[in-house]
C-alpha positions as CSV (number, residue, x, y, z in Angstrom):
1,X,36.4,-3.7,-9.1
2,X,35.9,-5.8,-6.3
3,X,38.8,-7.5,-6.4
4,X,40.8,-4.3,-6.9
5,X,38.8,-3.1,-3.7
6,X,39.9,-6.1,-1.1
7,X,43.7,-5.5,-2.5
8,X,43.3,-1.8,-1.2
9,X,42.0,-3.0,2.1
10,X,38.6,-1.8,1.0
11,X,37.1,-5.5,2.2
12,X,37.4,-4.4,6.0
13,X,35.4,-1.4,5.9
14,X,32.3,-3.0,4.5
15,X,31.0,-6.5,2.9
16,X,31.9,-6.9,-0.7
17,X,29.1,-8.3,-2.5
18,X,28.6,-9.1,-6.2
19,X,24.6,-9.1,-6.7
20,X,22.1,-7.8,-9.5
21,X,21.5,-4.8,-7.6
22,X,17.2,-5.5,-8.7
23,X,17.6,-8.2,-6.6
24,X,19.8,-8.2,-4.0
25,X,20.8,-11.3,-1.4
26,X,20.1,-8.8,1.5
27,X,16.9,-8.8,4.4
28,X,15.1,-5.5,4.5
29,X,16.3,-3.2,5.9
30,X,20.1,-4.9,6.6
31,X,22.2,-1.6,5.1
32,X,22.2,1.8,6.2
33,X,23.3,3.6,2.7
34,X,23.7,2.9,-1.0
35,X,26.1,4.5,-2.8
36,X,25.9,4.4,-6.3
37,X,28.6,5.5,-8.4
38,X,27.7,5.8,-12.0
39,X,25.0,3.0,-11.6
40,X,21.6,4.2,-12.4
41,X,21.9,5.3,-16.1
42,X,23.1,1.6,-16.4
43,X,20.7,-0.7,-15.0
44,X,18.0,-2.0,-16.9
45,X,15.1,-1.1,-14.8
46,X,16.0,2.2,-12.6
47,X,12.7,1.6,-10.4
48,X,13.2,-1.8,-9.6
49,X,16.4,-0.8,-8.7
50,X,15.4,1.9,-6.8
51,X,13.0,-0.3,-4.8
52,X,15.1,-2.7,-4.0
53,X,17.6,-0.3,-2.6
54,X,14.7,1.3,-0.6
55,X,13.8,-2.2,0.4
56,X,17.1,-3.7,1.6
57,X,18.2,0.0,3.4
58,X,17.0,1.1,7.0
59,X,14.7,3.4,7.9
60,X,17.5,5.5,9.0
61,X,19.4,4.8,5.5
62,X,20.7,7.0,2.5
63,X,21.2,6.5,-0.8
64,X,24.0,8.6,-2.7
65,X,24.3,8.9,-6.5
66,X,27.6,10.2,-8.1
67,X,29.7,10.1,-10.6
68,X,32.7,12.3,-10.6
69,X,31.5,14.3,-14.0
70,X,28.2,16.4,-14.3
71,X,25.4,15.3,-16.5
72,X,26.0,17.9,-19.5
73,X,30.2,17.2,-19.6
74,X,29.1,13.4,-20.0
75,X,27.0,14.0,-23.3
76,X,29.5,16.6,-24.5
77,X,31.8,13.9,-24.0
78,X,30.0,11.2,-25.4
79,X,29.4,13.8,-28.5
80,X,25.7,14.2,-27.8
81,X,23.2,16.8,-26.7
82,X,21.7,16.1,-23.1
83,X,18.8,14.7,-23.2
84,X,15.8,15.2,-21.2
85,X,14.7,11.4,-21.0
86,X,18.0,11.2,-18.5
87,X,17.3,9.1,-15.4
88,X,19.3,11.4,-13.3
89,X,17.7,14.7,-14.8
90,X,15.7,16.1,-11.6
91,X,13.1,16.0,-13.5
92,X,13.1,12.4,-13.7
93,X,15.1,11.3,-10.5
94,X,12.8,12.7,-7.9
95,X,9.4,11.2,-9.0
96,X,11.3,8.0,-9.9
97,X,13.0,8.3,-6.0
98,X,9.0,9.5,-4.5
99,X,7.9,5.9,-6.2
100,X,10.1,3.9,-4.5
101,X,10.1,5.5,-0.9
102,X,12.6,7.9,-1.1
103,X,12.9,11.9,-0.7
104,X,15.6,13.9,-2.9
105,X,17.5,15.9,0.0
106,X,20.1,17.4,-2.3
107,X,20.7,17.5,-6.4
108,X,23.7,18.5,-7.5
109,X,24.5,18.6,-11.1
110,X,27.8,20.3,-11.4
111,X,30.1,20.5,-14.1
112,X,32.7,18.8,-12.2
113,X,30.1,16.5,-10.6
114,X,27.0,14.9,-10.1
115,X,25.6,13.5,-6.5
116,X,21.8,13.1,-6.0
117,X,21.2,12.7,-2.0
118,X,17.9,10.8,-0.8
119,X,16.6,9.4,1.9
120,X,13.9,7.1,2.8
121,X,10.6,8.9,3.4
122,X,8.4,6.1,4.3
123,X,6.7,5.8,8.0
């Protein structure tokens, strides 16, 4: 992906960086927004991650979640019932987001989409 990204030009709009996003090679605070495109339901430890996003993001920062299909077309397509222990069910994502620092501005679970909006909430 990131090489397909620096062959579209995509390298001089922002660093490319290849990092195990728990523990990323960044100083606090050094980014002002995380976008993460079908990430969250993949990592091993969604708080840590979480945190770590929080940590390396200013206080001015965002974080975006997406993915370009909503929650319920995923498990229909994966030929399973949603389930409730989801990461990215609200029920889920915004105490998991309040834990790390963040505040859910806007949850969007569409059928065509999903994007979960936060920002950082700390003082």
């Amino acid at each position: 992906m990131l090489g397909a990204a620096a062959r579209t030009g995509r390298a001089g709009l922002a660093r490319l960086l290849l990092a195990d996003c728990h523990s990323l090679p960044l100083r606090s605070g050094a980014v002002h927004g995380i976008f993460g495109a079908g990430l969250l339901d993949h990592v091993h430890d969604p708080d840590a991650a979480l945190r770590e996003w929080a940590r390396v993001t200013a206080r001015d920062g965002v974080l975006a979640l997406f993915h370009p299909s909503g929650r319920a077309e995923r498990a229909a397509r994966h030929g399973r019932p949603l389930s409730p222990d989801d990461p990215l069910a609200r029920p889920n994502l915004e105490p998991a987001l309040r834990r790390a620092g963040w505040r859910l501005v806007e949850h969007d679970d569409a059928e065509s989409h999903f994007l979960a909006l936060a920002d950082l909430s700390r003082a």
